[in-house]
C-alpha positions as CSV (number, residue, x, y, z in Angstrom):
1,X,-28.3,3.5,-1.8
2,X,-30.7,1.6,0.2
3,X,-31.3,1.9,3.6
4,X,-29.3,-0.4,6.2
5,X,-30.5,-3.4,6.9
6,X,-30.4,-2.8,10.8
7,X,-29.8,-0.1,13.6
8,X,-26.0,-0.1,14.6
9,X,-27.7,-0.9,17.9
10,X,-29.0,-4.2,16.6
11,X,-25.6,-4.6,14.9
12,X,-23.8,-4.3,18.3
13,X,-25.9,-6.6,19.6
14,X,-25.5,-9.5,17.1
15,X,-21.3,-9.3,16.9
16,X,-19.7,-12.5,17.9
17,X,-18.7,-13.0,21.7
18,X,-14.9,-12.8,20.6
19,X,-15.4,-9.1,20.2
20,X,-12.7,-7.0,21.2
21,X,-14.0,-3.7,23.1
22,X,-12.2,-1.5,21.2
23,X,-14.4,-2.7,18.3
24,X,-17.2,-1.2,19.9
25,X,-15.8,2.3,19.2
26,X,-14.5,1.2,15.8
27,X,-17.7,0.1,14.6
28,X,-19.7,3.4,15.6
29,X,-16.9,5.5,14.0
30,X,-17.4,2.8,10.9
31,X,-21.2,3.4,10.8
32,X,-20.7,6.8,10.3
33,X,-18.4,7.2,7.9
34,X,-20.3,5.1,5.8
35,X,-23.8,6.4,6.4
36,X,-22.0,9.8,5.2
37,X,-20.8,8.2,1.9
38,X,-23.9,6.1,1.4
39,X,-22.2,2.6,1.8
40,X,-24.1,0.1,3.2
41,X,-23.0,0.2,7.1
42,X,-23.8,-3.5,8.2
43,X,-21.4,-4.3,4.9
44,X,-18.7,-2.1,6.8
45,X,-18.9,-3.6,10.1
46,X,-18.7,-7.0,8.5
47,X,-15.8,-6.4,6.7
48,X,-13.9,-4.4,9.5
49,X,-15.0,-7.8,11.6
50,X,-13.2,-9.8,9.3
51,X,-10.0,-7.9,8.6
52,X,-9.6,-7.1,12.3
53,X,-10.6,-10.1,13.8
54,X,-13.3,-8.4,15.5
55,X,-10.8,-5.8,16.7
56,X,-8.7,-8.2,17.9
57,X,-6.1,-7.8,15.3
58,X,-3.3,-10.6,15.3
59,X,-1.7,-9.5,11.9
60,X,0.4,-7.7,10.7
61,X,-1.7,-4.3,11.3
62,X,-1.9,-3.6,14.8
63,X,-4.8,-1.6,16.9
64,X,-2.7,1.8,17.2
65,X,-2.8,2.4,13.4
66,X,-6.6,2.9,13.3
67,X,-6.6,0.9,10.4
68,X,-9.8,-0.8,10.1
69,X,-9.4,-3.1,7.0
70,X,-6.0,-4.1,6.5
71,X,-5.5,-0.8,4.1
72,X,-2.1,-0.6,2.9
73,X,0.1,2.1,1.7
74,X,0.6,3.2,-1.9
75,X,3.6,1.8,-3.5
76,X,4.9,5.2,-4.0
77,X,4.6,5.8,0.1
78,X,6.4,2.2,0.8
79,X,9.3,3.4,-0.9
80,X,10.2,6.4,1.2
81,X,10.6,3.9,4.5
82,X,12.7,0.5,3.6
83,X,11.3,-2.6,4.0
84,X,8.0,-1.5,3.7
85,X,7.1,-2.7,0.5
86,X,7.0,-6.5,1.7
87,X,3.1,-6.7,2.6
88,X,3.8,-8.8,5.5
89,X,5.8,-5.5,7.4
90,X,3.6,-3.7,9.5
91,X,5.0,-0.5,8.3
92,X,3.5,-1.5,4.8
93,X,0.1,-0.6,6.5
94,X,-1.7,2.8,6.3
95,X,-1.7,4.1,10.1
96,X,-4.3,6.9,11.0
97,X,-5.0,9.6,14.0
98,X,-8.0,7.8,14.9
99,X,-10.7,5.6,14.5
100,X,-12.8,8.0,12.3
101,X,-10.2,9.3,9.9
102,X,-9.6,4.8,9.5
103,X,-13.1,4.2,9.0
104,X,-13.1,7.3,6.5
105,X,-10.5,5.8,4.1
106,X,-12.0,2.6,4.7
107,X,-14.9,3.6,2.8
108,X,-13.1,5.5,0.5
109,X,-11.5,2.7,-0.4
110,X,-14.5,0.8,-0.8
111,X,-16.0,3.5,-2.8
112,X,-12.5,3.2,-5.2
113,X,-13.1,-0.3,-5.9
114,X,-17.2,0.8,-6.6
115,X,-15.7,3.2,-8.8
116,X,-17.9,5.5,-7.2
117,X,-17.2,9.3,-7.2
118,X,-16.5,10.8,-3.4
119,X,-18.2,13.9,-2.4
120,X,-15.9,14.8,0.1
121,X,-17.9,18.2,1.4
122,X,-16.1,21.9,1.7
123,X,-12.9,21.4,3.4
124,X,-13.0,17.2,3.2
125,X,-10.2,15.0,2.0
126,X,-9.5,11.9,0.6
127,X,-7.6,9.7,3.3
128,X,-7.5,6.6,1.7
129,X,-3.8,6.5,0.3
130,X,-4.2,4.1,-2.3
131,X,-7.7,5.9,-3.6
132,X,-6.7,6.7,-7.0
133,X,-4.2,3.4,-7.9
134,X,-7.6,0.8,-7.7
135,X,-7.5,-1.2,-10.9
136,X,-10.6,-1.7,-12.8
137,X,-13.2,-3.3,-13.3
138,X,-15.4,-2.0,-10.8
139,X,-16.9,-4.2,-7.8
140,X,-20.9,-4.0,-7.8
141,X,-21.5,-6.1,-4.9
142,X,-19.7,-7.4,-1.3
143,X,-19.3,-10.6,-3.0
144,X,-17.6,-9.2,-5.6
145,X,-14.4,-8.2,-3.4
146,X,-13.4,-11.7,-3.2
147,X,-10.2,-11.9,-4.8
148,X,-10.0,-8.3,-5.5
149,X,-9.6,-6.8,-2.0
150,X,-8.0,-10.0,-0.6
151,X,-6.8,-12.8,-2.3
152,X,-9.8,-15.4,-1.1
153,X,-12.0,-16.0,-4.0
154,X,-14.7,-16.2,-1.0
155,X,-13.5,-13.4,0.9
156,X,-16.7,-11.2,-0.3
157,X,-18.9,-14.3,0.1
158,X,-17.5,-14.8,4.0
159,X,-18.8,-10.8,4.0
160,X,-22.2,-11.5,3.1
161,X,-22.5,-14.3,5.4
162,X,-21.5,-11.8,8.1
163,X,-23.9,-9.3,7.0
164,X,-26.8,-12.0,7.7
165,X,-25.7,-12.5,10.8
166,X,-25.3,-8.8,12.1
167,X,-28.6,-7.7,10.0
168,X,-31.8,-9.2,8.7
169,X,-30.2,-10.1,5.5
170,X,-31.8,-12.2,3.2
171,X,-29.8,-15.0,1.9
């Protein structure tokens, strides 16, 4: 993987003025994770910017799950508590213990649709509940996750456009 195009710093720096402060937090525990996994960090922040509305949230998923990309449960999991298996129920989202265990299955997840094994270290584990159900093909780039992660065909585009603005991006 190559190097990120920024500092997290610089990254902080450049969010929009809507920020919530509690994405502050998020997006250092985000940066880490994905610095340990070899994901492209600004690509991270971008996306958890987008799914969280900076950490505003406003959706369905709500701050207290730690859930920093609108990860949902496995089917399996939405079974065991009714109603959950509508998409729109909170409850259909994966909740977490704190921000770094939700920016770990973040990436994870990201690295499912990469199709990319996880080294998860002596004693690690895979958080991501829906890690192993990703359908192929794989995703090569952010663009790519349009209409794969999220229904938007420019959902991965709106990504990259976010990337440019948090990083020196070229584009």
């Amino acid at each position: 993987p190559a190097p990120p195009g920024a500092t997290l710093e610089t990254v902080i720096a450049r969010v929009p003025a809507n920020v919530h402060t509690r994405f502050i937090a998020m997006a250092r525990a985000l940066w880490t994770a994905a610095v340990r996994y070899g994901v492209d960090p600004v690509g991270v922040v971008a996306q958890a910017g987008k799914e969280t509305g900076w950490g505003n949230y406003g959706g369905n998923v709500r701050p207290e799950f730690f859930n920093t990309c609108g990860l949902k449960l496995a089917p399996a999991q939405q079974r065991l508590f009714p109603g959950t298996t509508d998409g729109d129920n909170p409850l259909a989202h994966a909740m977490f213990a704190s921000w770094d265990v939700g920016a770990t299955a973040h990436v994870q997840h990201l690295m499912a649709y990469a199709k990319l094994p996880v080294n998860v270290g002596v004693g690690g584990l895979i958080v991501d509940p829906r890690f192993g159900i990703v359908p192929l093909p794989a995703v090569e780039t952010w663009e790519g996750l349009g209409g794969r992660w999220a229904p938007s065909p420019s959902y991965g585009v709106e990504i990259e456009a976010s990337m440019r603005r948090l990083a020196d991006y070229p584009g």
